[in-house]
C-alpha positions as CSV (number, residue, x, y, z in Angstrom):
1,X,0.0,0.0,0.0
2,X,1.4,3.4,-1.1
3,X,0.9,6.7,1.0
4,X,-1.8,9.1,0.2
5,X,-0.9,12.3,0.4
6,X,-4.1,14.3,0.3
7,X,-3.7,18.1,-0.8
8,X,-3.7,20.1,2.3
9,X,-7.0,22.3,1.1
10,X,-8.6,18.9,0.4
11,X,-7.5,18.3,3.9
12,X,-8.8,20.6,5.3
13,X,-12.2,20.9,3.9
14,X,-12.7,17.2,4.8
15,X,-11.3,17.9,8.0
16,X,-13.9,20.8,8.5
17,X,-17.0,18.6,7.6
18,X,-15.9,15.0,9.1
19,X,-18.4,15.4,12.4
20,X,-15.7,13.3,15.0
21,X,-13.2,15.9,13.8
22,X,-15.1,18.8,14.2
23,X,-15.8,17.2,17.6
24,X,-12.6,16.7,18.6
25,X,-11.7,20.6,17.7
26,X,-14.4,21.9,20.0
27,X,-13.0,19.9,22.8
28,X,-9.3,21.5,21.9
29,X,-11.1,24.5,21.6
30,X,-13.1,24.3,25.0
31,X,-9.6,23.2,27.1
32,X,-7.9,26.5,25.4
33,X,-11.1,28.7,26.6
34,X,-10.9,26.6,30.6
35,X,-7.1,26.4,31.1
36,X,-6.1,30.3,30.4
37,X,-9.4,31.2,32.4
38,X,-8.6,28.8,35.1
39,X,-4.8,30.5,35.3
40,X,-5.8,34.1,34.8
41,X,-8.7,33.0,37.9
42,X,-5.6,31.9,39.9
43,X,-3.9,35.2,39.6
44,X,-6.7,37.7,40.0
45,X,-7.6,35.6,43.1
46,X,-3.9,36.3,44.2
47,X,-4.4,39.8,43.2
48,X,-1.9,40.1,40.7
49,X,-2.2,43.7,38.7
50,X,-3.1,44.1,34.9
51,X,0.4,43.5,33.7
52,X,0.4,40.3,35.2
53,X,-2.6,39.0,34.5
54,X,-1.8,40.0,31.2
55,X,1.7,38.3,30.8
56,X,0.2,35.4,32.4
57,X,-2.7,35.1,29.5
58,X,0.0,35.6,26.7
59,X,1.9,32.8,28.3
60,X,-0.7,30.4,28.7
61,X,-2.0,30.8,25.6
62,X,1.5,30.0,23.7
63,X,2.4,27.0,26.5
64,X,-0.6,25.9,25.6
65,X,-0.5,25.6,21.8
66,X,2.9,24.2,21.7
67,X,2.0,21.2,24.3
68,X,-1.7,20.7,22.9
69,X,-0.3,20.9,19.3
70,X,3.1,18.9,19.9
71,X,1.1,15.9,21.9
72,X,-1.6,15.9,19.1
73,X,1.5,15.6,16.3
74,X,3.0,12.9,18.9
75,X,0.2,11.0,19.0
76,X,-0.3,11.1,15.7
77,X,3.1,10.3,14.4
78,X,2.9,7.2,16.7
79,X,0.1,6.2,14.8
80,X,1.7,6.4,11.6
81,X,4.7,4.5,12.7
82,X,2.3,1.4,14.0
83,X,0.6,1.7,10.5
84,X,3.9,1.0,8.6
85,X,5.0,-1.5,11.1
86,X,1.5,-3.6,10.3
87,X,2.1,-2.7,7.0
88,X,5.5,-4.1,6.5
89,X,4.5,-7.2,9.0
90,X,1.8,-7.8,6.4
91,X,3.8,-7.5,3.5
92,X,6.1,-9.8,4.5
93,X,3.3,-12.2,5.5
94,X,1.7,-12.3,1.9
95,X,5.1,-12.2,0.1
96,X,5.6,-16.0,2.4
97,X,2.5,-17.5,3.0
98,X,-0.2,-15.9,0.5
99,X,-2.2,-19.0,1.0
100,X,-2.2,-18.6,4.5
101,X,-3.7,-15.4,4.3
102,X,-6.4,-16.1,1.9
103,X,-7.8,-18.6,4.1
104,X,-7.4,-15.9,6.9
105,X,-9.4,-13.2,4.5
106,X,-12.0,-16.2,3.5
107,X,-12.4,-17.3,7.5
108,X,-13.2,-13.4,8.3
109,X,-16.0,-12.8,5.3
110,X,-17.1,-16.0,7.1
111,X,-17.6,-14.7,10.5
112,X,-19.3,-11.7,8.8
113,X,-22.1,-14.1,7.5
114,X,-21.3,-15.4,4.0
115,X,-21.6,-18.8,2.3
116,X,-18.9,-20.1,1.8
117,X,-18.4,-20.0,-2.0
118,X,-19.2,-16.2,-1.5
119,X,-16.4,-15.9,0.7
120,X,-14.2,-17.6,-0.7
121,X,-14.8,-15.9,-4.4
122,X,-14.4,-12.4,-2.3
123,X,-10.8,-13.7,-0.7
124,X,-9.8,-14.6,-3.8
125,X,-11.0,-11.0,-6.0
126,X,-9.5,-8.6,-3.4
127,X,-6.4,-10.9,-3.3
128,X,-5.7,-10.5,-6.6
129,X,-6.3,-6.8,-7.2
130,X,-4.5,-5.8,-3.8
131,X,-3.5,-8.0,-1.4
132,X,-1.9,-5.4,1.2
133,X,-4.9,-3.1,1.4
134,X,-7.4,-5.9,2.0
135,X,-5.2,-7.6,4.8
136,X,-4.8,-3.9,6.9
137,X,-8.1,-3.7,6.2
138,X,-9.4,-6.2,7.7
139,X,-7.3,-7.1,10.2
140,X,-5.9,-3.9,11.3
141,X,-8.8,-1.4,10.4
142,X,-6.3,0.4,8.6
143,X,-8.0,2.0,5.5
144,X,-5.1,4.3,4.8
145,X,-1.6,5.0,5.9
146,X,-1.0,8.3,7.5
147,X,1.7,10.3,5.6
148,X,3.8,12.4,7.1
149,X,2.1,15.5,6.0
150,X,-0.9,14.4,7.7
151,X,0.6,14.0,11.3
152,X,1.7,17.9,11.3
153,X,-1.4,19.1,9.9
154,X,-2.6,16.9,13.1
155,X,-0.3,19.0,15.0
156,X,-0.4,22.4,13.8
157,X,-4.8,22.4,13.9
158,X,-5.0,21.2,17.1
159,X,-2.5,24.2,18.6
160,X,-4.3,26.8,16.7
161,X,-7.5,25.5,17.6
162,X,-6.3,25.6,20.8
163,X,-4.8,29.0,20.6
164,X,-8.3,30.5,19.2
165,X,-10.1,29.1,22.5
166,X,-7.1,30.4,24.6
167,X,-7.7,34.1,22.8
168,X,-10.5,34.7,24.1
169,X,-9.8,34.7,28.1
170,X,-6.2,36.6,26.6
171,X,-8.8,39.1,24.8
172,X,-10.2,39.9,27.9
173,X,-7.1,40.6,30.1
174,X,-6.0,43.2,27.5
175,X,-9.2,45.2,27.2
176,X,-10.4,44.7,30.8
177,X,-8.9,46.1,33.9
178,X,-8.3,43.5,36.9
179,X,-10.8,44.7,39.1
180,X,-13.5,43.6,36.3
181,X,-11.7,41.0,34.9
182,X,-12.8,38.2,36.7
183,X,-16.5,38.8,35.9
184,X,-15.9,39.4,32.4
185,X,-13.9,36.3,32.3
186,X,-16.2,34.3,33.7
187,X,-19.2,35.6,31.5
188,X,-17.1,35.1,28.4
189,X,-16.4,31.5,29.6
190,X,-20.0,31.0,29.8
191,X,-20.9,32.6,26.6
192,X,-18.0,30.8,24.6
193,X,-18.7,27.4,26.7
194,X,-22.4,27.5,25.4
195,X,-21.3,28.3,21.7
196,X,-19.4,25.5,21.4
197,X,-21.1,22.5,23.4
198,X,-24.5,23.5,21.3
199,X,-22.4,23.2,17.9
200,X,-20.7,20.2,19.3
201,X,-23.7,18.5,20.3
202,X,-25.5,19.4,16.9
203,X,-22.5,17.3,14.7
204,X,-22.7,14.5,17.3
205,X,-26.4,15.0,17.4
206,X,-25.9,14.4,21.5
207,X,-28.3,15.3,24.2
208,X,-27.6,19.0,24.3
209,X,-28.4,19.6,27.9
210,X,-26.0,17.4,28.8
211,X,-23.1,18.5,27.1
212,X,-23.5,22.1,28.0
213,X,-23.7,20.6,31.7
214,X,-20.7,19.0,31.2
215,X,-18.6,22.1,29.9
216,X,-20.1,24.5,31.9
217,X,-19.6,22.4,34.8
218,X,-16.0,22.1,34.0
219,X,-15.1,25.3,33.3
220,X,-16.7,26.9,35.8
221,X,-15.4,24.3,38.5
222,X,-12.0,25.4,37.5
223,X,-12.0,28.9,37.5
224,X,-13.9,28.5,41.1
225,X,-11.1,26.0,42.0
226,X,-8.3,28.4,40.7
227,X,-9.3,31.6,42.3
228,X,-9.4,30.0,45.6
229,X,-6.0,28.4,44.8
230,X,-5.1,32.4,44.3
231,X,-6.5,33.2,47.5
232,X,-4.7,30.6,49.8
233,X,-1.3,31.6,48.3
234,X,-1.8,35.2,48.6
């Protein structure tokens, strides 16, 4: 099996419609919004002035783009790297014992439900047009090999995803002054919090109440948390 490499606009168009995707970037999205709020919480409870609460946004907002965006491009290279293990393992396999594996395709169409002529006609059609893709397919769930390309696009949306939710709390401490900048935090959370879980649960077509519970609850629970964090070490 040979690497797709998708153009990146493609990519990103698909990216932008696939629902578990979009998903996924809401949830970056919402920990960008909670973690600078939580930390900007944590200071104004500690009484830290404009400047601080400032520099302390800034900085959680880039911290937190690198490490959200450099785990996502981890995990996703890690992926990539199993893939072509499997794929060589299976390659190897087929290049061997193709036999072998034809039986193993024909005894998995069997499990599914079909005769077994059907089957066996099915093992031997996909064997014969591409033996690889069938055998990742079907034993690996592998549709597709990541290329390389894909894993940093993994990386780089996920940090500015990230970075978007993080603006927002960051936003506020450089318009606001600190003796109304918990408040408007707080409301901004809320606002930003509801945005998101109702678009979230519209793609996942969840229970709606539930998931603005969930990430209100959150988010609110760790500013709370935070500020009285910022209290007892004042």
């Amino acid at each position: 099996m040979t690497e797709s490499v998708p153009r990146a606009p493609r990519r990103w168009r698909w990216a932008a419609s696939d629902d578990g995707e979009a998903r996924t970037w809401f949830a970056i999205a919402n920990d960008g919004i909670i973690a600078t709020a939580g930390i900007l919480e944590g200071f104004a409870g500690a009484g830290a002035g404009d400047q601080v609460l400032l520099t302390a946004a800034a900085t959680a907002t880039i911290a937190g783009m690198l490490s959200v965006g450099g785990a996502e491009w981890a995990e996703a290279s890690a992926e990539r790297d199993s893939q072509l293990r499997a794929s060589e393992d299976e390659q190897r396999e087929i290049q061997d014992n193709p036999e072998a594996e034809a039986r193993e395709l024909t005894t998995y169409y069997l499990d599914k439900g079909l005769t077994p002529e059907v089957a066996e006609e099915a093992s031997r059609q996909l064997m014969a047009r591409d033996p690889l893709s069938v055998q990742l397919e079907t034993e690996y769930g592998i549709r597709e090999i990541r290329s390389t390309a894909s894993t940093l696009r993994a990386g780089v949306g996920a940090g500015l995803v990230h970075a978007v939710g993080a603006l927002i709390p960051l936003l506020i401490s450089f318009f606001f002054p600190s003796r109304m900048e918990s408040l408007a935090i707080v409301a901004a959370v809320v606002i930003s919090l509801t945005i998101t879980s109702v678009l979230s649960a519209r793609l996942g077509r969840t229970h709606l109440r539930r998931t603005l519970l969930r990430s209100l609850g959150v988010g609110l629970a760790t500013m709370a948390i935070s500020y009285l964090v910022g209290l007892l070490v004042l």
